[in-house]
C-alpha positions as CSV (number, residue, x, y, z in Angstrom):
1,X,-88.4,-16.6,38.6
2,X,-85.6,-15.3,36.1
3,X,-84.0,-11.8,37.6
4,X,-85.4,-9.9,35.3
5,X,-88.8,-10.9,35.8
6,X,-88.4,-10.8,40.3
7,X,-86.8,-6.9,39.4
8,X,-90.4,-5.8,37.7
9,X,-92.3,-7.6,39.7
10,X,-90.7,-5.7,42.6
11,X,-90.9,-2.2,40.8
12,X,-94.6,-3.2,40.4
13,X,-95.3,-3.7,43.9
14,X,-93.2,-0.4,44.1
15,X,-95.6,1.2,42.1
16,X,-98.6,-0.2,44.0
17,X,-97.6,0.7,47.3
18,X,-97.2,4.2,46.0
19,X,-100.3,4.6,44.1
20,X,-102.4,3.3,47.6
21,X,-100.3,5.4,49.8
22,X,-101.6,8.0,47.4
23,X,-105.5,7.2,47.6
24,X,-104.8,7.9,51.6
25,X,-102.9,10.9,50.8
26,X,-106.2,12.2,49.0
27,X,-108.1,11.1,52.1
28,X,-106.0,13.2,55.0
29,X,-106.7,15.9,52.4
30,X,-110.0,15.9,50.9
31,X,-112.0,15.1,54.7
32,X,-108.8,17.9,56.7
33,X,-107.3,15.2,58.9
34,X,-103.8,16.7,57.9
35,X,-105.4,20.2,58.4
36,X,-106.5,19.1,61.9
37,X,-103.3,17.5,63.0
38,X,-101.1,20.6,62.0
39,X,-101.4,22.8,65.7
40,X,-100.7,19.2,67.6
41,X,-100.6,16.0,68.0
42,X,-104.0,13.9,67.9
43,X,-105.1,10.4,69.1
44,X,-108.3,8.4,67.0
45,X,-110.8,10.0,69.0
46,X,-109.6,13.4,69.4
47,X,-109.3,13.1,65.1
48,X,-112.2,11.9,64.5
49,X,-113.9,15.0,67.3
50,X,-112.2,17.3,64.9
51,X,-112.4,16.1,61.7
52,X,-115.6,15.1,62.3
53,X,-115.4,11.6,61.7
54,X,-115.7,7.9,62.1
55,X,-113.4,6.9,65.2
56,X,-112.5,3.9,63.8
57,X,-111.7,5.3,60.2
58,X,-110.0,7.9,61.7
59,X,-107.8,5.1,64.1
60,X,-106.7,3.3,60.8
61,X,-105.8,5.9,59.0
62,X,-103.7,7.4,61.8
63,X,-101.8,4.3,61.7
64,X,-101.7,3.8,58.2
65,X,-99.9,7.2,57.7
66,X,-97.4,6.6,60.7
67,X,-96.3,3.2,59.0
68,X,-95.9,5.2,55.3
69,X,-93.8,7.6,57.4
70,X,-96.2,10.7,57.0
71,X,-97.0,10.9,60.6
72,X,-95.0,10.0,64.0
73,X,-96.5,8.7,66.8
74,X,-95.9,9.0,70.7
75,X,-97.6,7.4,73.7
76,X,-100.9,6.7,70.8
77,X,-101.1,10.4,69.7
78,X,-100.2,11.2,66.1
79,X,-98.2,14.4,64.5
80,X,-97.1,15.4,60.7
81,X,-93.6,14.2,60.4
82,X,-91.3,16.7,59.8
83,X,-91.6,18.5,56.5
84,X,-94.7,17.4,56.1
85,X,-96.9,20.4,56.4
86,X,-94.8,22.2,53.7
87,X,-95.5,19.0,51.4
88,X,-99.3,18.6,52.7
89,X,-100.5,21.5,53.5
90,X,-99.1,24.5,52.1
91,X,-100.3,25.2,48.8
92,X,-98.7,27.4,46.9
93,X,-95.3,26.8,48.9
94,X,-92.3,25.7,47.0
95,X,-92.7,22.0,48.5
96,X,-96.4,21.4,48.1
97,X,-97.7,18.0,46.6
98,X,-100.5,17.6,48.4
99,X,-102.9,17.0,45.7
100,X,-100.7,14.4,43.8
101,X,-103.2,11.7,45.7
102,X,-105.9,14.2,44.0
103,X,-104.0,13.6,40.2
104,X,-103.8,9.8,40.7
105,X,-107.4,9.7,41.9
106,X,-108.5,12.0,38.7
107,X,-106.6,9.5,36.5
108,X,-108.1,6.5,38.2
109,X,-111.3,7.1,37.7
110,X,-111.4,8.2,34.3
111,X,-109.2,5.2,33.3
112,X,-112.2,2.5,31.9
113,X,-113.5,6.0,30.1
114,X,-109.7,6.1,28.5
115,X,-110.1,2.3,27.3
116,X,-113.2,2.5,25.4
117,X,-111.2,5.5,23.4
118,X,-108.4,3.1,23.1
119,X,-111.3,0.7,21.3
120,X,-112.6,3.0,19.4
121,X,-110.2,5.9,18.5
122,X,-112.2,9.1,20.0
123,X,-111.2,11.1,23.2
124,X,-112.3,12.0,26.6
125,X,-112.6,15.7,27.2
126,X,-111.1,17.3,29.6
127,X,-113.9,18.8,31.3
128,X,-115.1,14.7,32.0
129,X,-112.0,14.4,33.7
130,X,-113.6,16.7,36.7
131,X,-112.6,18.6,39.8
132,X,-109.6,16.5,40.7
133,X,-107.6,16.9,37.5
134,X,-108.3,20.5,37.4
135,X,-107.5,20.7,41.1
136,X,-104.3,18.4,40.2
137,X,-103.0,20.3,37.8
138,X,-103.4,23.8,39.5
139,X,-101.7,22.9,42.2
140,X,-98.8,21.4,41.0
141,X,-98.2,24.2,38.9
142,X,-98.9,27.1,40.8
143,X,-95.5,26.7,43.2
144,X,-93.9,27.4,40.0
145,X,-96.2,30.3,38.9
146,X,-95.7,32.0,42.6
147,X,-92.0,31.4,42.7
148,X,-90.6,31.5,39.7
149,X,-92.4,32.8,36.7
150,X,-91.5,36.4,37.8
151,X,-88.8,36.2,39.7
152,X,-86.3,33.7,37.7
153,X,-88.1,33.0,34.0
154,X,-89.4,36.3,32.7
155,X,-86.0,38.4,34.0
156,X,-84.0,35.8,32.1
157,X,-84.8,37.5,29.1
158,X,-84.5,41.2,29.5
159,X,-86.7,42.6,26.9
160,X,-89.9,40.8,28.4
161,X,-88.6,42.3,31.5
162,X,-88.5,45.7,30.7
163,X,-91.6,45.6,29.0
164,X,-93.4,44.5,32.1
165,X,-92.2,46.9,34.1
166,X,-92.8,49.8,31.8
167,X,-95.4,52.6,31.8
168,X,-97.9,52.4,30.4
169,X,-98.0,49.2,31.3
170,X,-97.7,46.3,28.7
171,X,-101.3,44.2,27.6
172,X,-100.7,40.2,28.0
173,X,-102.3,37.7,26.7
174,X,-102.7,34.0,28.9
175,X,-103.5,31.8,26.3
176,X,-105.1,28.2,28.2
177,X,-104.6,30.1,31.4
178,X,-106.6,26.9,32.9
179,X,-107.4,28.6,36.6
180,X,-105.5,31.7,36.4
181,X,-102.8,31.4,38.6
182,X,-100.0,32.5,36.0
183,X,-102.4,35.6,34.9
184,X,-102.5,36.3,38.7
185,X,-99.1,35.9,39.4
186,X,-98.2,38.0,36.2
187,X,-101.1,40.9,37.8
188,X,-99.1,40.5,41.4
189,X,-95.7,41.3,40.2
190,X,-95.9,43.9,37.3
191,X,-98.7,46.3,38.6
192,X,-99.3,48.7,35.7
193,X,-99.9,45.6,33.5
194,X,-103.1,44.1,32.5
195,X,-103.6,40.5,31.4
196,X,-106.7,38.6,29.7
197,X,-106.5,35.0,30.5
198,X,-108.3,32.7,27.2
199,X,-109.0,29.0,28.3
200,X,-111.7,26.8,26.9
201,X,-113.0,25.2,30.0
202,X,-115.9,26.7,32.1
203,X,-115.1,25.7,35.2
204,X,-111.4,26.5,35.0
205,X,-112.8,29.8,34.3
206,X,-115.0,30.6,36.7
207,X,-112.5,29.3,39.2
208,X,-109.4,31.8,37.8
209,X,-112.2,34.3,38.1
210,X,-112.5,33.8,41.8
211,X,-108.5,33.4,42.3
212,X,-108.2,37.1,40.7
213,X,-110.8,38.8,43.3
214,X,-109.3,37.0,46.5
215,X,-106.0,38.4,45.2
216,X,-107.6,41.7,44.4
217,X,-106.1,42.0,40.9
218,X,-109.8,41.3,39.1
219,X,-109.6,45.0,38.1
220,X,-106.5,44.5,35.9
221,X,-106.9,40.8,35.0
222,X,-110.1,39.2,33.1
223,X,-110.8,35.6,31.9
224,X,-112.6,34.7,28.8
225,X,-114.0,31.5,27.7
226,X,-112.6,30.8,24.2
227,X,-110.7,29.1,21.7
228,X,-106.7,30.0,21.8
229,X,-106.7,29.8,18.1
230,X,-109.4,32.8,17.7
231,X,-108.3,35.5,19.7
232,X,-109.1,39.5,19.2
233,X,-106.9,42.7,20.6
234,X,-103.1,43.9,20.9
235,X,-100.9,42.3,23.3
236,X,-97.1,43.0,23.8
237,X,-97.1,39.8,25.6
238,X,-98.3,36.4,24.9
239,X,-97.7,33.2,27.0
240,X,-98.9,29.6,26.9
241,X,-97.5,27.8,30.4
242,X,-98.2,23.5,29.6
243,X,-100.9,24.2,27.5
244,X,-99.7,24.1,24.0
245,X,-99.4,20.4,23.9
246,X,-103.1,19.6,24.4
247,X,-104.4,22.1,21.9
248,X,-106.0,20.2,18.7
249,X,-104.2,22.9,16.4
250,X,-101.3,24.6,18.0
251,X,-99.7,25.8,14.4
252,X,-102.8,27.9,14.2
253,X,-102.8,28.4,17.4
254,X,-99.5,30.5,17.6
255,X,-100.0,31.6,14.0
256,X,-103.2,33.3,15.8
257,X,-100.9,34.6,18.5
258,X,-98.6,36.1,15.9
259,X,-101.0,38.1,14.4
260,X,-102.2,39.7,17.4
261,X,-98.5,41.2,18.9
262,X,-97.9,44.5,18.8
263,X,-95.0,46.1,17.1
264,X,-91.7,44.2,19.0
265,X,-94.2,42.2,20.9
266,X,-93.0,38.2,22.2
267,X,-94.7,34.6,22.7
268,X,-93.5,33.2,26.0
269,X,-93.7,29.6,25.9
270,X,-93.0,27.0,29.0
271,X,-93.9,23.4,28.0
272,X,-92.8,19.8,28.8
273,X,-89.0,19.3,29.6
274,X,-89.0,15.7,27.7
275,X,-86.2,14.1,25.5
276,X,-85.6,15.6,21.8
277,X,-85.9,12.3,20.6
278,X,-87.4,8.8,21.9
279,X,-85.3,7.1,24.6
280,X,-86.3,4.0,26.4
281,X,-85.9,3.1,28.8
282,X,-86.3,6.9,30.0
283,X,-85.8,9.5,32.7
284,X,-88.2,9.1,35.7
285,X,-89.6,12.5,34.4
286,X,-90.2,11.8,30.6
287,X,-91.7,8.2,32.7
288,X,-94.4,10.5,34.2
289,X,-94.8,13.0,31.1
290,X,-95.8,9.5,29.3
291,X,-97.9,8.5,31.6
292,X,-100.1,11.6,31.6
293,X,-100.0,11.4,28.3
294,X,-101.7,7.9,27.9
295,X,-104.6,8.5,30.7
296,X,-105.3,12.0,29.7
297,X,-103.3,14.6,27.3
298,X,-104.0,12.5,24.6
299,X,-107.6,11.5,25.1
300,X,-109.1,14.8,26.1
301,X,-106.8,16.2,22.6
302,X,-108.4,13.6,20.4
303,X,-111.9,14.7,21.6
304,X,-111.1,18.4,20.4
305,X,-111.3,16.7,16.5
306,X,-108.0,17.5,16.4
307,X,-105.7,19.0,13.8
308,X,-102.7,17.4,15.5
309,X,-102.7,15.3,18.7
310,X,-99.8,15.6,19.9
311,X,-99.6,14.0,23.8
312,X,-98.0,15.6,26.5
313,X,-94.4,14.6,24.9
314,X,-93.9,17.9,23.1
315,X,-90.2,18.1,22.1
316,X,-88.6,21.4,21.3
317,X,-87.5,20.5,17.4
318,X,-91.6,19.4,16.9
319,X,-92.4,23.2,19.2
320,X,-89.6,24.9,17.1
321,X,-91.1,23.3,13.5
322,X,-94.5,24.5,14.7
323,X,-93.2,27.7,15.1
324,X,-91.7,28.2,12.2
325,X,-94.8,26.8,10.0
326,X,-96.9,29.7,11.8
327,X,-94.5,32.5,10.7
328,X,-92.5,32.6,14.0
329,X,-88.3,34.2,12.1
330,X,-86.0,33.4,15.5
331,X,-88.2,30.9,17.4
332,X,-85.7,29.8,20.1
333,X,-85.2,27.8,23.3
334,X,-84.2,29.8,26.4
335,X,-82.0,29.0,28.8
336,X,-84.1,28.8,31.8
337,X,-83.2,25.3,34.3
338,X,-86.4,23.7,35.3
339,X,-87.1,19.9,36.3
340,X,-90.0,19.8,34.2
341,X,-90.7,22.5,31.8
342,X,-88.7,24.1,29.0
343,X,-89.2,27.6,27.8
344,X,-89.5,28.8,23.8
345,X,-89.5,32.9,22.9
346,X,-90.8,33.1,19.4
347,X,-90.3,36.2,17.7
């Protein structure tokens, strides 16, 4: 075997340990067994008592876990390794990934539904793609939403700020607000504002609906199942978080936004941090941006009957050019560090 070929067969095998250590991931989740290991250590029957499940399931998972290095083990009882609950367990927490097994089995099982569209050029919608890539999705992003959207990216541009902080408060618009947590977060930290959430899927919806009662903000933030691009009312505020790139038309999309900002109003955007031009081989993260792309930004975009299907790889001069085709004068890109997103203010 040349060196070349033994290096990607390695990364392969890499690549499958981490995609089955990830299936397991979604199991400790989905049936609690991290849940029910957080107070103290456990052994396979005092699991499976718990958990309320099969001894000997619970006995190999336990030991599956401790070799991946998610659990320790002492004298046969098992514990979360250290960090682990913040990873695991604490969603919304800076650290959380616990549903990254939940993205990987989202992607998995839509993936023969992704070859037939290869075949024969349509899409899959995203509503086919189901609870886990909703549930995926949300959680990865909210972290961000709950830690940073209002306390490092809106004050880094002053005039959003102030805005939001103003009485009478300011009226924002959420556009593909998925299951609210931005317009929740937004509701949380500026409390004379009020924010309608737009996204067009119905369970998303009714889900961001829920999110706003249990954080008892439903009286100043509503959700409405729509189309971005045909939107009513006066906003001083529009944003789009990593939603722009799977919209079939996103010209007319913010040329729709446009139209409805009030006098000195601003579009907010945060979308994918990728390269401004192609680049192989690539960053880890424009690696994973690509890969979402193939199993699902692109297929659920092409079942929309697009105008433009863009992918998740949405690069600021293709964002900026949008921008300035829907009317946008000063579109520009903000200064704002982030791993994964970059952040647009079109005026």
């Amino acid at each position: 075997m040349t060196t070349d070929a033994q290096n990607l067969s390695e990364r392969l095998l890499a690549a499958l340990i981490g995609a089955a250590e990830l299936f397991t991931v979604e199991l400790g989740r989905e049936l609690g067994l991290y849940a029910a290991l957080r107070d103290r250590p456990a052994d396979a029957g005092e699991l499976a008592k718990t958990a309320g499940i099969d001894e000997r399931y619970a006995r190999e998972w336990l030991e599956q876990q401790a070799a991946a290095g998610f659990l320790t083990v002492e004298d046969g009882r098992f514990a979360l390794a250290a960090g682990a609950s913040d990873v695991l367990l604490d969603e919304g927490g800076p650290h959380f990934l616990g549903t990254a097994g939940e993205f990987a089995v989202g992607l998995g099982l839509l993936t023969p539904r992704v070859a037939e569209a290869f075949r024969t050029g349509a899409g899959v919608p995203y509503a086919d793609y189901g609870k886990h890539i909703r549930h995926g999705i949300a959680a990865f992003n909210r972290p961000m939403f709950d830690h940073l959207l209002t306390a490092e990216w809106l004050p880094a541009v002053p005039e959003i700020e102030s805005r939001l902080r103003a009485v009478p408060g300011a009226r924002v618009l959420d556009l593909g607000c998925g299951t609210g947590r931005s317009s929740v977060a937004l509701a949380l930290a500026y409390p004379a504002i009020t924010v309608r959430g737009i996204d067009l899927d119905p369970a998303s919806i009714k889900e961001a609906r829920a999110a706003a009662a249990t954080a008892g903000v439903a009286d100043r933030v509503s959700f409405t199942l729509g189309d971005a691009a045909d939107v009513d009312g006066e906003y001083d505020l529009v944003t789009i978080f990593e939603a722009l790139h799977d919209m079939g038309d996103p010209v007319g999309v913010l040329r729709a936004a446009r139209g409805r900002l009030a006098p000195g109003g601003t579009v907010f955007i945060g979308d994918e941090r990728v390269e401004d031009t192609f680049t192989a081989p690539a960053s880890e993260i424009e690696r994973l941006q690509y890969a979402f792309s193939v199993l699902h930004c692109l297929p659920a975009t092409r079942a929309e009957q697009p105008v433009i299907a863009n992918g998740t790889i949405l690069r600021a001069p293709t964002l900026l050019e949008w921008a300035r085709s829907a009317g946008y004068e000063k579109p520009e890109v903000l200064d704002i560090p982030n791993d994964f997103w970059r952040f647009y203010r079109l005026r």
